[in-house]
PDB file with SEQRES, HELIX, SHEET and CRYST1 records, atoms N, CA, C and O in Angstrom:
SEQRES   1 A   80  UNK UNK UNK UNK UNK UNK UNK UNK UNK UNK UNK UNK UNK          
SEQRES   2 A   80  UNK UNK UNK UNK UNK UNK UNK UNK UNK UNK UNK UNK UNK          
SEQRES   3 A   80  UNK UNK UNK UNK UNK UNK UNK UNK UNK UNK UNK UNK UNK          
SEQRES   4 A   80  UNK UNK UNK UNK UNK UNK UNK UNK UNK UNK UNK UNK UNK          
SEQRES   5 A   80  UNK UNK UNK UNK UNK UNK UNK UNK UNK UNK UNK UNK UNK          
SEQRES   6 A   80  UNK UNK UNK UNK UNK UNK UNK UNK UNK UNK UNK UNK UNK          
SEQRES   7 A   80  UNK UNK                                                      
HELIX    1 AA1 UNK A    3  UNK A   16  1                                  14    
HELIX    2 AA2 UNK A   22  UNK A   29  1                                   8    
HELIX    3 AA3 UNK A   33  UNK A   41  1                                   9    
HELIX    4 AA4 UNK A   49  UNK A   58  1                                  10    
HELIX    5 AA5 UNK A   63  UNK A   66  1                                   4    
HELIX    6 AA6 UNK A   70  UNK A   73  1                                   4    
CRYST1    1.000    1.000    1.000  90.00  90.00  90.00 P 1           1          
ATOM      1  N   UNK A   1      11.507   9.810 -13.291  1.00  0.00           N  
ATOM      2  CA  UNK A   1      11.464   8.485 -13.897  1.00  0.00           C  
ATOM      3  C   UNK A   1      10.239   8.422 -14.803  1.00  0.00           C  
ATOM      4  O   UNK A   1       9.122   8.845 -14.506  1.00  0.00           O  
ATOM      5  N   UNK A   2      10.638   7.769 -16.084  1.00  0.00           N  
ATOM      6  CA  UNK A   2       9.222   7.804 -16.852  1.00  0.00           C  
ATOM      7  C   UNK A   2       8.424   6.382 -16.606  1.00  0.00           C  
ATOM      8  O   UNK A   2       8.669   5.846 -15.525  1.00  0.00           O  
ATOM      9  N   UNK A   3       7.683   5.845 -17.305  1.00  0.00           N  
ATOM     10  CA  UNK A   3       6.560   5.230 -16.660  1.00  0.00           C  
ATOM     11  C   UNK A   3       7.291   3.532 -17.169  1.00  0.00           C  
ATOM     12  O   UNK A   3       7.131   2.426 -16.654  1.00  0.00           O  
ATOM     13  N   UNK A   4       7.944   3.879 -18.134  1.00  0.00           N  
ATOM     14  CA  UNK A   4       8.723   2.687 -19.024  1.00  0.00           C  
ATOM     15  C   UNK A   4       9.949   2.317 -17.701  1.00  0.00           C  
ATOM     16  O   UNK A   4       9.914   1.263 -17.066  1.00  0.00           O  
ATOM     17  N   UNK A   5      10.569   2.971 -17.563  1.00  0.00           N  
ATOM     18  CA  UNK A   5      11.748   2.969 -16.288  1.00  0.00           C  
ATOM     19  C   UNK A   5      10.712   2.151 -14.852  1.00  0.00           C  
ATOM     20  O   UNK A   5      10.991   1.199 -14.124  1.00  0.00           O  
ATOM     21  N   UNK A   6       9.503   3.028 -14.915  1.00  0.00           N  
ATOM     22  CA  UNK A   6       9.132   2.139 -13.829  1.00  0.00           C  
ATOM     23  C   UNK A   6       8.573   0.616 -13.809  1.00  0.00           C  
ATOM     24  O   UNK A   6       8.498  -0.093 -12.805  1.00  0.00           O  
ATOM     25  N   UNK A   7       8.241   0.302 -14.980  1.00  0.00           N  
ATOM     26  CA  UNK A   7       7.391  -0.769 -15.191  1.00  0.00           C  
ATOM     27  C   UNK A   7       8.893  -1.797 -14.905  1.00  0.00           C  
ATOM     28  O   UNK A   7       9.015  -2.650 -14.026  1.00  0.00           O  
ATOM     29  N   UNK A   8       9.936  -1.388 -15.955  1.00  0.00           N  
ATOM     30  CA  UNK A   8      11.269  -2.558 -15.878  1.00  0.00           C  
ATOM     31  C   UNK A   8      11.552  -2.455 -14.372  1.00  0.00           C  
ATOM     32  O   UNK A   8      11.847  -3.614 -14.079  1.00  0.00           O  
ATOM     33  N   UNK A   9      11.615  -1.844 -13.443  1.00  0.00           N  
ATOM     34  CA  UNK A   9      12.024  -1.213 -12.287  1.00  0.00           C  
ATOM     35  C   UNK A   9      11.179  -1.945 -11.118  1.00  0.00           C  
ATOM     36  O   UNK A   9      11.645  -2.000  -9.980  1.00  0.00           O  
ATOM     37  N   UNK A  10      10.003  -2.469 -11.416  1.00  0.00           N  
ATOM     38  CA  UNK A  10       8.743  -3.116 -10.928  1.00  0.00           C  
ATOM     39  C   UNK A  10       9.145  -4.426 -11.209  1.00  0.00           C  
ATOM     40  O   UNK A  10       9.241  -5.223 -10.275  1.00  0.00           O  
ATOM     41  N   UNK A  11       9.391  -4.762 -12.339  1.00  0.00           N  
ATOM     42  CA  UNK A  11       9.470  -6.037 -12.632  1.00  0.00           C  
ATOM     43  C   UNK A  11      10.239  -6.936 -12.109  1.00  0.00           C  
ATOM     44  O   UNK A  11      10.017  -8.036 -11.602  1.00  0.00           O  
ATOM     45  N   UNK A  12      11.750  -5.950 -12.413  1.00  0.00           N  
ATOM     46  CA  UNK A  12      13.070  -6.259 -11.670  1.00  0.00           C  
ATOM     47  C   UNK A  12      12.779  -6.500  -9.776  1.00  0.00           C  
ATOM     48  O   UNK A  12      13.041  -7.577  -9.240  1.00  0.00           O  
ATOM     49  N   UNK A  13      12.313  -5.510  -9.130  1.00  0.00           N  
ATOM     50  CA  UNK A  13      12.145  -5.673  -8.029  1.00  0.00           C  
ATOM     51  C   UNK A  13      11.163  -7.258  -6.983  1.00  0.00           C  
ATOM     52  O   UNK A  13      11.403  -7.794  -5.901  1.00  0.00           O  
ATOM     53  N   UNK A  14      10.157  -7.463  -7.971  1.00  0.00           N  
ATOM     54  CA  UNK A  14       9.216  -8.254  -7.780  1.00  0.00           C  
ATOM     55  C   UNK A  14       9.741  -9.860  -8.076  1.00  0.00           C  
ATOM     56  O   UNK A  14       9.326 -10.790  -7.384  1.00  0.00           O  
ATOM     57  N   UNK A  15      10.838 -10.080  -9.346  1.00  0.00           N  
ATOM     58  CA  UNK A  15      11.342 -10.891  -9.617  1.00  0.00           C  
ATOM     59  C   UNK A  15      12.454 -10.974  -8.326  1.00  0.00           C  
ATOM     60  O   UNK A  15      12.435 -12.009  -7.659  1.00  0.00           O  
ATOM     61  N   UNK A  16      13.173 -10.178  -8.058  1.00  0.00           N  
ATOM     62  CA  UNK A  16      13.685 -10.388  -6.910  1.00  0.00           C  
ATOM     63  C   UNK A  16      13.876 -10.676  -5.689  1.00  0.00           C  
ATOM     64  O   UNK A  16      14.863 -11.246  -5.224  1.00  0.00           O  
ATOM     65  N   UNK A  17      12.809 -10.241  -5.042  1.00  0.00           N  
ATOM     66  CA  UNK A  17      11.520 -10.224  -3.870  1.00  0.00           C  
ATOM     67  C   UNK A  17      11.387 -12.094  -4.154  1.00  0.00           C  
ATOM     68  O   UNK A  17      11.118 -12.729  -3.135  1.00  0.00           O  
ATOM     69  N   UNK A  18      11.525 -12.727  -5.164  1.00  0.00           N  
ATOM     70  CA  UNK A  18      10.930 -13.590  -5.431  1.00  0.00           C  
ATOM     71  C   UNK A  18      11.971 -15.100  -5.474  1.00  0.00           C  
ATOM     72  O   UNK A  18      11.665 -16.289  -5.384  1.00  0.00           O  
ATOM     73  N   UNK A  19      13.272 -14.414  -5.651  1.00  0.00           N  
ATOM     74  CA  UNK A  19      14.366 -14.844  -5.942  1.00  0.00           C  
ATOM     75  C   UNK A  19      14.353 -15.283  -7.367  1.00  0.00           C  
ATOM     76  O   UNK A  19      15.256 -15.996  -7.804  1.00  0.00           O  
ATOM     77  N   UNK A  20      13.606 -14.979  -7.922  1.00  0.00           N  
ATOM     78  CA  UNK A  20      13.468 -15.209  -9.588  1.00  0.00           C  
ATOM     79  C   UNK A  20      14.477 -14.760 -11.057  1.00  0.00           C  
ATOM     80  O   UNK A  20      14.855 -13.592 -11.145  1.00  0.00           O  
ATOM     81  N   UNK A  21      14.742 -15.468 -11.824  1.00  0.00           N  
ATOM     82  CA  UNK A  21      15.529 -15.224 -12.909  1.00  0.00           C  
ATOM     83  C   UNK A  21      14.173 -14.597 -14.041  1.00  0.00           C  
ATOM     84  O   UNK A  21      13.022 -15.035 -14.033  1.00  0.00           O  
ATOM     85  N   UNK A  22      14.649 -13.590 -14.866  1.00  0.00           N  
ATOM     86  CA  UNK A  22      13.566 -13.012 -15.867  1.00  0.00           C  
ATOM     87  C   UNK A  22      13.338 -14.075 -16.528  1.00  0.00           C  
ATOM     88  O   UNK A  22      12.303 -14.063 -17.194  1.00  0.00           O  
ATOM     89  N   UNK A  23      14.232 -15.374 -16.576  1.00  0.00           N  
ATOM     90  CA  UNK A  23      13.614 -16.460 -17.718  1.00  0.00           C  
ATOM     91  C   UNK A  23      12.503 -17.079 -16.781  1.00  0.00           C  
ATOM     92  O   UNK A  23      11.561 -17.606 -17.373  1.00  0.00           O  
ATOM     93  N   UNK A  24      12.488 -17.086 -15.741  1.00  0.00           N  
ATOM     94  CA  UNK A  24      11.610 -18.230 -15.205  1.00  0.00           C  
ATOM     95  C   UNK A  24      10.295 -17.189 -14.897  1.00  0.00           C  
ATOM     96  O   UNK A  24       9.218 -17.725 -15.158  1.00  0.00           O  
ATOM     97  N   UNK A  25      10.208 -15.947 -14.443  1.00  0.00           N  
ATOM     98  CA  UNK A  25       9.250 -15.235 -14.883  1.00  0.00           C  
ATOM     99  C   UNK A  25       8.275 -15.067 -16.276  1.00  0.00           C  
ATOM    100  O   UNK A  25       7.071 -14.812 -16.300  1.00  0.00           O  
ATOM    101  N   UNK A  26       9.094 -15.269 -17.298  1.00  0.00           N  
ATOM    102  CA  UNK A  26       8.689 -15.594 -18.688  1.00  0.00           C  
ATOM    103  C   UNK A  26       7.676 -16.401 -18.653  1.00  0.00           C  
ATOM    104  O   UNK A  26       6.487 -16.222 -18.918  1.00  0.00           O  
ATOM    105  N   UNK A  27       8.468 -17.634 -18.174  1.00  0.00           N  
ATOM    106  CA  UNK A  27       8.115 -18.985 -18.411  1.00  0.00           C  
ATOM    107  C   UNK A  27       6.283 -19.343 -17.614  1.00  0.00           C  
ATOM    108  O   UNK A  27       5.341 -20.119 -17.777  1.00  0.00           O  
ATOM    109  N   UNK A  28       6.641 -18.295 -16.825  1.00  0.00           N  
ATOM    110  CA  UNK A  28       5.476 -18.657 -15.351  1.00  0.00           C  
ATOM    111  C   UNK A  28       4.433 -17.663 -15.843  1.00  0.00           C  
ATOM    112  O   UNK A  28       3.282 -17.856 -15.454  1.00  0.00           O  
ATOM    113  N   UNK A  29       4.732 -16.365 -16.846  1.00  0.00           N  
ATOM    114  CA  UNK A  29       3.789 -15.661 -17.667  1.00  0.00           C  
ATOM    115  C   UNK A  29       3.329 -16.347 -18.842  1.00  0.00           C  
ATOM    116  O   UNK A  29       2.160 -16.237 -19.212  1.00  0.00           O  
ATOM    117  N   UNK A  30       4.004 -16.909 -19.330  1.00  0.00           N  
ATOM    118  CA  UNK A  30       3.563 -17.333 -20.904  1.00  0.00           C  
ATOM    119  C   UNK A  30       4.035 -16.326 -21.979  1.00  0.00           C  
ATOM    120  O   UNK A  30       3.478 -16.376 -23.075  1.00  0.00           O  
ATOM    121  N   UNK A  31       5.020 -15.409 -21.761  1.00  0.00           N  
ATOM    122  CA  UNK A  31       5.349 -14.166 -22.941  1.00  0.00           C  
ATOM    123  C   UNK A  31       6.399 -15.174 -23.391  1.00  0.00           C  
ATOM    124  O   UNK A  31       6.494 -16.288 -22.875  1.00  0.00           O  
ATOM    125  N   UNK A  32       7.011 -14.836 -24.157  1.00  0.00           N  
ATOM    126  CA  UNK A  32       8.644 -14.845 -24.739  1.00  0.00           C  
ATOM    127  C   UNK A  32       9.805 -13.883 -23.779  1.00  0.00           C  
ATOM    128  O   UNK A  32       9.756 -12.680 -23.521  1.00  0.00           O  
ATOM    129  N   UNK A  33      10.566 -14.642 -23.485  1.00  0.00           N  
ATOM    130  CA  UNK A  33      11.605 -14.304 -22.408  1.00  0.00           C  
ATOM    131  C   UNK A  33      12.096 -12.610 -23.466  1.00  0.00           C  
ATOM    132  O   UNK A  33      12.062 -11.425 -23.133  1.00  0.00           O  
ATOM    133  N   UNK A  34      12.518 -13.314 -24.807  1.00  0.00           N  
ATOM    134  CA  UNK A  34      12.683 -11.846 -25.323  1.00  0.00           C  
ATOM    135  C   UNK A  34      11.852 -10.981 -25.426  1.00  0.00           C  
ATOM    136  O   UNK A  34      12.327  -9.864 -25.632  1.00  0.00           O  
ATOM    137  N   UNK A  35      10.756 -11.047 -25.363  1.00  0.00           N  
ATOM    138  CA  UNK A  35       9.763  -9.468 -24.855  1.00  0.00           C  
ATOM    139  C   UNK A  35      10.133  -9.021 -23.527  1.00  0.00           C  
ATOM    140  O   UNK A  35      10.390  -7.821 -23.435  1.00  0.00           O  
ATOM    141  N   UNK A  36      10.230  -9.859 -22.284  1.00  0.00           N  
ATOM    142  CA  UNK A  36      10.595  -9.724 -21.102  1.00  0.00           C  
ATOM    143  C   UNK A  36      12.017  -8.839 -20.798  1.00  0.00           C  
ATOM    144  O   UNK A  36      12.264  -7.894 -20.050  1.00  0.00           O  
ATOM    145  N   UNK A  37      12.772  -9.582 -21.703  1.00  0.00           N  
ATOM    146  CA  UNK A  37      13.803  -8.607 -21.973  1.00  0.00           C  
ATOM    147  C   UNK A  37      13.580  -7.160 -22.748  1.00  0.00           C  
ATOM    148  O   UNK A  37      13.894  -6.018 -22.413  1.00  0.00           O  
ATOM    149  N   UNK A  38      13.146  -7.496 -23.506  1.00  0.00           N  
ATOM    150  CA  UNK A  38      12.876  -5.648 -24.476  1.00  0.00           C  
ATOM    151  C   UNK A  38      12.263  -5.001 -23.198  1.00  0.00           C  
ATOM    152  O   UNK A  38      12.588  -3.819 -23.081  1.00  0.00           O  
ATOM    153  N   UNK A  39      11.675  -5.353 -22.477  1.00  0.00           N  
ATOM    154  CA  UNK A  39      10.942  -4.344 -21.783  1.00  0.00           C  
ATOM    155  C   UNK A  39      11.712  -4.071 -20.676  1.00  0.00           C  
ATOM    156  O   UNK A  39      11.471  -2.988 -20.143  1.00  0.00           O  
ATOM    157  N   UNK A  40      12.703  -4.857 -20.106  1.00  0.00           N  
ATOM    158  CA  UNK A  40      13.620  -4.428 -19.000  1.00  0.00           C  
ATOM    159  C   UNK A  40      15.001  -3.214 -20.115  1.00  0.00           C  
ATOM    160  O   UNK A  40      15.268  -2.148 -19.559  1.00  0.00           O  
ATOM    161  N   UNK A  41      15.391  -3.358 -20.883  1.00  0.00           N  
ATOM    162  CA  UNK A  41      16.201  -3.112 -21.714  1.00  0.00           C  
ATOM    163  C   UNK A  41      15.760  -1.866 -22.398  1.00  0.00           C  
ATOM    164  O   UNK A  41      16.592  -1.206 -23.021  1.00  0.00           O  
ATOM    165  N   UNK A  42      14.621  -1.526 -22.337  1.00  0.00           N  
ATOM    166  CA  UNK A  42      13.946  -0.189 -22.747  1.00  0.00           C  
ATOM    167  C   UNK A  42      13.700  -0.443 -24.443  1.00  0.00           C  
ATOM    168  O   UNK A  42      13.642   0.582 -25.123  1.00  0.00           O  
ATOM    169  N   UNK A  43      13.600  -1.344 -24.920  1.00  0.00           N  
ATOM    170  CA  UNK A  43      13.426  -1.848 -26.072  1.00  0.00           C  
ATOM    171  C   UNK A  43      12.628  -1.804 -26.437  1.00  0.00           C  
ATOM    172  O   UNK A  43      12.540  -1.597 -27.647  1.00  0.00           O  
ATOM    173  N   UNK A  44      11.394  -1.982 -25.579  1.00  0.00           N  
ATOM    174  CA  UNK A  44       9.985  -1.818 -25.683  1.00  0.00           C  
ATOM    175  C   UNK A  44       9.819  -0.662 -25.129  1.00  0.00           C  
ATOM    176  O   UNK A  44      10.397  -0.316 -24.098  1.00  0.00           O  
ATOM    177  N   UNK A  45       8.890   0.135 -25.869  1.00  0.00           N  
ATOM    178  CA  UNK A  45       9.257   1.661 -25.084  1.00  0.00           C  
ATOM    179  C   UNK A  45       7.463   1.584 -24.821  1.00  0.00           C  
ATOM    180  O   UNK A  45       6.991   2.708 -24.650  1.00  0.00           O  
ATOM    181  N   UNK A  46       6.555   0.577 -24.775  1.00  0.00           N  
ATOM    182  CA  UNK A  46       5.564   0.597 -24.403  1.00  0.00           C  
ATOM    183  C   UNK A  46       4.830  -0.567 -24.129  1.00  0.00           C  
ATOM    184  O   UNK A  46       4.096  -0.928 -25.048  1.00  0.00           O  
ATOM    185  N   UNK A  47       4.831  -1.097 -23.339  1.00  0.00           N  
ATOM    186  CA  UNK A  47       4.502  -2.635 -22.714  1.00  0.00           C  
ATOM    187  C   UNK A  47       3.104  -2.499 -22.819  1.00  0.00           C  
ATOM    188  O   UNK A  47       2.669  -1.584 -22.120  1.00  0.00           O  
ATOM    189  N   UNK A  48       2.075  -3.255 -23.615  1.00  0.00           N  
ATOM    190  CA  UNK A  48       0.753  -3.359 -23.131  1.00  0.00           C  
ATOM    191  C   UNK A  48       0.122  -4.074 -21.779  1.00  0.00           C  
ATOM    192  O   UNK A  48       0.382  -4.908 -20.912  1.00  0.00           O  
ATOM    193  N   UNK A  49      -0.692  -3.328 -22.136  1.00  0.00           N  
ATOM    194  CA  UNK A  49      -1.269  -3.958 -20.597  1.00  0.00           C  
ATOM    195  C   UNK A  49      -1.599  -5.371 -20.602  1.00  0.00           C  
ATOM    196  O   UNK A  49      -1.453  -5.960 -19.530  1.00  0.00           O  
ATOM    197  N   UNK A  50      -2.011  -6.020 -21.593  1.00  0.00           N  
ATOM    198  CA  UNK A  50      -2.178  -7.200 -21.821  1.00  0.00           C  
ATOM    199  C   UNK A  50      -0.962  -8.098 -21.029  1.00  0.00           C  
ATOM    200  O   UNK A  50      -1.050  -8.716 -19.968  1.00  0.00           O  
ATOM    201  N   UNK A  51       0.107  -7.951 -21.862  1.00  0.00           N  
ATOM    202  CA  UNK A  51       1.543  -8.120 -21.696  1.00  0.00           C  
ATOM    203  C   UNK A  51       2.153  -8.142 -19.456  1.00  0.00           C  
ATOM    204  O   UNK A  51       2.788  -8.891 -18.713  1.00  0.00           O  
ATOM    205  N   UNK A  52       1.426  -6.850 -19.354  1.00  0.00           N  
ATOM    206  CA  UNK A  52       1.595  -6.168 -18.299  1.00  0.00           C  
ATOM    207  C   UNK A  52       0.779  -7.483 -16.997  1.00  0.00           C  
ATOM    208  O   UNK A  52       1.431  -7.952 -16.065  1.00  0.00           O  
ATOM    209  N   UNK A  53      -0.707  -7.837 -17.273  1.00  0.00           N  
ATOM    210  CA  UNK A  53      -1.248  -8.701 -16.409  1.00  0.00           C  
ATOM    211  C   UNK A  53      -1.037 -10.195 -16.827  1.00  0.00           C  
ATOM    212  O   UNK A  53      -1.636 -11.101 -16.247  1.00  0.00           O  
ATOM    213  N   UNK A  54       0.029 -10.466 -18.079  1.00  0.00           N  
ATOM    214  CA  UNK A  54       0.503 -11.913 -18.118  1.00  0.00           C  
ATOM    215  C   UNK A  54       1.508 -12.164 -17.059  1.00  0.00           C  
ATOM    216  O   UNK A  54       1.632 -13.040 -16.203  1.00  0.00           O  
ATOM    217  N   UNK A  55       2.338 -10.876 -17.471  1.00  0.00           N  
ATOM    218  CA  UNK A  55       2.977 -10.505 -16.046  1.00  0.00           C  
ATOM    219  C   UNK A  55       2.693 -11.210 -14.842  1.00  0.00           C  
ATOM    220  O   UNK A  55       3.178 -12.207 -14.307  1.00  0.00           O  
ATOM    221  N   UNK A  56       1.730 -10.381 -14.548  1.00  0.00           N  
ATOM    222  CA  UNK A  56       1.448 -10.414 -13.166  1.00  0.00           C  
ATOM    223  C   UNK A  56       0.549 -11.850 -12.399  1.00  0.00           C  
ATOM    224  O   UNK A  56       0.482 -12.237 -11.232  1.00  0.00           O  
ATOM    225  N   UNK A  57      -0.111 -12.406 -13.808  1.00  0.00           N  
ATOM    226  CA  UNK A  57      -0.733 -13.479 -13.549  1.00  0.00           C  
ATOM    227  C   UNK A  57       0.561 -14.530 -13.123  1.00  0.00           C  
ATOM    228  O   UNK A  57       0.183 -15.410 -12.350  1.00  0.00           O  
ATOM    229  N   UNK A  58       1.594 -14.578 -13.379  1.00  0.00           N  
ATOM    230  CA  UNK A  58       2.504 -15.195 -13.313  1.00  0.00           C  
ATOM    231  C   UNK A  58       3.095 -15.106 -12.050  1.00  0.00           C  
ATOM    232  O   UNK A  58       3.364 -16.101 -11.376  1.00  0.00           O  
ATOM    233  N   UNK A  59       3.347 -13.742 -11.639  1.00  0.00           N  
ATOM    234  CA  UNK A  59       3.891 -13.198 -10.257  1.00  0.00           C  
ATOM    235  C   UNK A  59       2.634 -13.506  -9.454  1.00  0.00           C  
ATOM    236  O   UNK A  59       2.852 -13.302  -8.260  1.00  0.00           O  
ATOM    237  N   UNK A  60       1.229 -13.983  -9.723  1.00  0.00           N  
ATOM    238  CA  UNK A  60       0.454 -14.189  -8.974  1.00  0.00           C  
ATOM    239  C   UNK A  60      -0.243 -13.091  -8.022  1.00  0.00           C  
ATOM    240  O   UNK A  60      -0.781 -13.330  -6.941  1.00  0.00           O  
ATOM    241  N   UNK A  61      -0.099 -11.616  -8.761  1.00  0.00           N  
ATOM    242  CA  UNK A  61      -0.222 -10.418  -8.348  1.00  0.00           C  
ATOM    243  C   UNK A  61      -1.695  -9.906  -9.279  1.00  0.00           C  
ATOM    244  O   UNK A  61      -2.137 -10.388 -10.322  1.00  0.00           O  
ATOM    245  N   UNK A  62      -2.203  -8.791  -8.472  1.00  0.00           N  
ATOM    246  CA  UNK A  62      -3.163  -8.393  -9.415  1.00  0.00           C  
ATOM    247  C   UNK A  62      -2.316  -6.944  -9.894  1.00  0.00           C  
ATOM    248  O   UNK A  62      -1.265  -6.406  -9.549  1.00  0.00           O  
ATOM    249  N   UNK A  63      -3.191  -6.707 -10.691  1.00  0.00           N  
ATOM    250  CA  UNK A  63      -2.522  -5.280 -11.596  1.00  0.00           C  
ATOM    251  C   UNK A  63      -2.430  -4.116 -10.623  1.00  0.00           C  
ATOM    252  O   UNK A  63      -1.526  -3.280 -10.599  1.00  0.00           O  
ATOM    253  N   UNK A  64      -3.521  -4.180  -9.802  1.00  0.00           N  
ATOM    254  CA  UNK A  64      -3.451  -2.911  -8.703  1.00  0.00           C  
ATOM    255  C   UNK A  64      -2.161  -3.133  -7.826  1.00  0.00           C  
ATOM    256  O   UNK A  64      -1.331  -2.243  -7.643  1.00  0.00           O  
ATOM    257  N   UNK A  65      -2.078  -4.302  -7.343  1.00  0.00           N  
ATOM    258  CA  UNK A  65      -0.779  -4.876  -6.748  1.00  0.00           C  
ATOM    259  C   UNK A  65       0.631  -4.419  -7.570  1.00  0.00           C  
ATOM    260  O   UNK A  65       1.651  -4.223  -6.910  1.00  0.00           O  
ATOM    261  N   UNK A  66       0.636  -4.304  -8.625  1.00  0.00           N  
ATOM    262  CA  UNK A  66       2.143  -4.287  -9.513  1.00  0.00           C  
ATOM    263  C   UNK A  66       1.897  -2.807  -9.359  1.00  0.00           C  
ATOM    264  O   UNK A  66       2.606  -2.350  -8.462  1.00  0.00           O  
ATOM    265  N   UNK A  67       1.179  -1.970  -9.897  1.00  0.00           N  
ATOM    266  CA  UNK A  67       1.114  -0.800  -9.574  1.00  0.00           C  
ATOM    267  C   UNK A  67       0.800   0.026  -8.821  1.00  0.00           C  
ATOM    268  O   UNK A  67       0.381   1.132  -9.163  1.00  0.00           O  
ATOM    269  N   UNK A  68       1.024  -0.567  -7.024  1.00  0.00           N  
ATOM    270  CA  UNK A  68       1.054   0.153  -6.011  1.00  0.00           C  
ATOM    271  C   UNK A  68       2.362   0.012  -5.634  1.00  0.00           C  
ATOM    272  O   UNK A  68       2.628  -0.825  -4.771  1.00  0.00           O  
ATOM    273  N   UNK A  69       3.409   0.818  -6.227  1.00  0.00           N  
ATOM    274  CA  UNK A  69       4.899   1.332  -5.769  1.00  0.00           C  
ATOM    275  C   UNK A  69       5.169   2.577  -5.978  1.00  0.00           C  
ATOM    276  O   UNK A  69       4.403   3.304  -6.611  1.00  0.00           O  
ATOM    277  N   UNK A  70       6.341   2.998  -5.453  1.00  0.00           N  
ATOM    278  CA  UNK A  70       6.532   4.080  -5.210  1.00  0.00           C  
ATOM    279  C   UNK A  70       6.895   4.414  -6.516  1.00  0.00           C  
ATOM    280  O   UNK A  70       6.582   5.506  -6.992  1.00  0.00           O  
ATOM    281  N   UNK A  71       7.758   3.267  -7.368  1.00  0.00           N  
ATOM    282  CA  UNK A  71       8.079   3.845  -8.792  1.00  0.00           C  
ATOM    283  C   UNK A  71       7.172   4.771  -9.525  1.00  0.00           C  
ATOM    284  O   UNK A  71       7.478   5.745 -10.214  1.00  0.00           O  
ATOM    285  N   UNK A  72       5.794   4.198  -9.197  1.00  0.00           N  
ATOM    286  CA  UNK A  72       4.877   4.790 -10.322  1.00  0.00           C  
ATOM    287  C   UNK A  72       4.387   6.242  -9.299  1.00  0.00           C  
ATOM    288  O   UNK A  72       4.601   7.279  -9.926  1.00  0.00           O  
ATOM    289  N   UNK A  73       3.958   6.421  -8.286  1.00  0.00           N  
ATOM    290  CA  UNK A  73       4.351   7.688  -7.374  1.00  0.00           C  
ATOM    291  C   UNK A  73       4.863   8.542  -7.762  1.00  0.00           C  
ATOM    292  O   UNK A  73       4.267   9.618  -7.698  1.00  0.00           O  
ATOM    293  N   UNK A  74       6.056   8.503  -8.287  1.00  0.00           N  
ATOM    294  CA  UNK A  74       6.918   9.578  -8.367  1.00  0.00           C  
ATOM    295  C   UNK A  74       7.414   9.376 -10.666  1.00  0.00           C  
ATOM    296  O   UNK A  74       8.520   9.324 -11.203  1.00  0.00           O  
ATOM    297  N   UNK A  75       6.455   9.343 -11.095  1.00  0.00           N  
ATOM    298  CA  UNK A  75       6.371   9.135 -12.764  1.00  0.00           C  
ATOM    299  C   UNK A  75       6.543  10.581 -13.095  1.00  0.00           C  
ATOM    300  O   UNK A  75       5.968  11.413 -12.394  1.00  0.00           O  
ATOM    301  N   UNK A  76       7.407  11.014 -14.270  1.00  0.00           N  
ATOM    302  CA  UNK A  76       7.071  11.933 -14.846  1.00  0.00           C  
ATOM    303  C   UNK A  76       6.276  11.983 -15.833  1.00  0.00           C  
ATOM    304  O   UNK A  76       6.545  11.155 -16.704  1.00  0.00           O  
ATOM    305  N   UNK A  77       5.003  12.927 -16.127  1.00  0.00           N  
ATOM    306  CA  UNK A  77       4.059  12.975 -16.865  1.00  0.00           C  
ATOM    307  C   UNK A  77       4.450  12.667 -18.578  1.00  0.00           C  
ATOM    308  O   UNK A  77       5.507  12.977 -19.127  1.00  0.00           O  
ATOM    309  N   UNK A  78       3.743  12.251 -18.956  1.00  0.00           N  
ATOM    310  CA  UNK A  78       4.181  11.201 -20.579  1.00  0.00           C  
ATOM    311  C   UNK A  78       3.416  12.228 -22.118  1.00  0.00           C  
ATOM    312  O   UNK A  78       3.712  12.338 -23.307  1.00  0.00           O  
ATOM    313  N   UNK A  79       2.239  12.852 -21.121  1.00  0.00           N  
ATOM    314  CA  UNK A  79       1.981  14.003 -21.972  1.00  0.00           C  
ATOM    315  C   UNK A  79       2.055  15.723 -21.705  1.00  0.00           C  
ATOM    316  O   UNK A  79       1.333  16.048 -20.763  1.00  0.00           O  
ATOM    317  N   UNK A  80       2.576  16.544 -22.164  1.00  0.00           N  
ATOM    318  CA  UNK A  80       2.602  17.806 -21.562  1.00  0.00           C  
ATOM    319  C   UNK A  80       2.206  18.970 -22.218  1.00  0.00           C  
ATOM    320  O   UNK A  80       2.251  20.053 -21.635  1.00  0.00           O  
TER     321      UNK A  80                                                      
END                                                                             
């Protein structure tokens, strides 16, 4: 899995966990629902981190929190 697969993969899971729709995640980040989408959709093939802890400010998570899963565990390397 590359690191893009995991981030949508994170997102998806956490919104769920949450019983959450990606619009109301949006809404509770402050992004545009359509960035939210590009980035589940692989559209965005690189989410900033910025982007990444609006996120999470929203999910009420810290960044270490979003990125302690197994998704990112098991990443295939992005440079080789």
């Amino acid at each position: 899995m590359d690191t893009r697969q995991a981030v949508a993969e994170r997102i998806l899971q956490l919104c769920e966990e949450r019983n959450w729709a990606l619009n109301a995640l949006a809404r509770r980040s402050a992004i545009p629902p359509s960035t939210l989408k590009n980035i589940i959709n692989g559209e965005s093939k690189n989410p900033g981190i910025v982007t990444i802890k609006l996120l999470c400010d929203g999910l009420g998570i810290s960044l270490a929190e979003f990125f302690d899963a197994e998704s990112f565990h098991s990443t295939d390397p992005q440079i080789q």
